[in-house]
C-alpha positions, -999 to +999 in steps of 0.1 A: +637+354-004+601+350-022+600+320-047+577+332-075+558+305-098+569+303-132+551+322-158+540+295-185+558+301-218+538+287-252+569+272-267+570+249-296+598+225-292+609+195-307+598+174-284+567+186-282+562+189-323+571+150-324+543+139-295+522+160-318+531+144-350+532+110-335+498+111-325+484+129-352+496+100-373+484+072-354+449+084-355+450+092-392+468+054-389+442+041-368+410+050-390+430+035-424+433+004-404+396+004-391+384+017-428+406-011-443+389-036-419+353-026-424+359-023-463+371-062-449+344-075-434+321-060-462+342-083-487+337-110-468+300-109-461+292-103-499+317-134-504+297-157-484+265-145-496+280-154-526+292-191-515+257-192-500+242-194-533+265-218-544+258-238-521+223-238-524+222-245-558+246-271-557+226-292-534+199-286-555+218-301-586+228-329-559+196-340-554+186-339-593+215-363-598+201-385-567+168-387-584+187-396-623+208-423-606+178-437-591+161-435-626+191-449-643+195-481-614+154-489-620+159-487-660+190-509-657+173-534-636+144-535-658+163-535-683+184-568-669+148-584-665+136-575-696+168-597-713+161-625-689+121-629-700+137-626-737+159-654-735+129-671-719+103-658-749+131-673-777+126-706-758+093-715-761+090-701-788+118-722-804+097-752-787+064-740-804+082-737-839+089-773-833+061-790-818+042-766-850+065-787-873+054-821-855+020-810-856+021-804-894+037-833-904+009-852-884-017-832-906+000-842-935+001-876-929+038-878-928+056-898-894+070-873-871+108-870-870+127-882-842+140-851-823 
């Protein structure tokens, strides 16, 4: 008895259509996912570019407002000083408006009044 190989037959069965099929389909699945993740990652760059800029100009608005709070605090202060040497102005001058009085009356021949 002579045992003959077996002559290879090109047969499409189901099996074989559905291991086709299957990966035929997770290669088209494949470069949808690695399209989807690139399309991703370019999103996300221009997004912090984006956020970046933001950034960068709101530090640059920060340190505008640093500079107009330390305007405002000198301009208050000064402002608190300026009221003080005021108050102290209105004094003497009150004083000079009296001792002006005294004076006159002395020119004029008249007693001073008792204060």
């Amino acid at each position: 008895m002579q045992v003959t190989a077996p002559k290879f037959e090109w047969k499409w069965n189901v099996n074989t259509i559905a291991v086709l099929v299957g990966f035929a389909t997770g290669f088209v699945a494949w470069g949808y996912t690695l399209s989807e993740l690139r399309t991703g990652r370019a999103t996300n760059a221009e997004n912090i570019a984006r956020l970046e800029v933001r950034m960068t100009n709101l530090e640059a608005t920060g340190r505008v407002l640093d500079n107009h709070e330390l305007r405002i605090t000198r301009v208050e202060s000064q402002a608190a000083e300026t009221g003080t040497v005021l108050r102290s102005v209105e004094s003497k001058l009150a004083k000079f408006e009296t001792d002006i009085a005294v004076i006159r009356q002395i020119l004029e021949g008249q007693p001073p009044a008792a204060r």
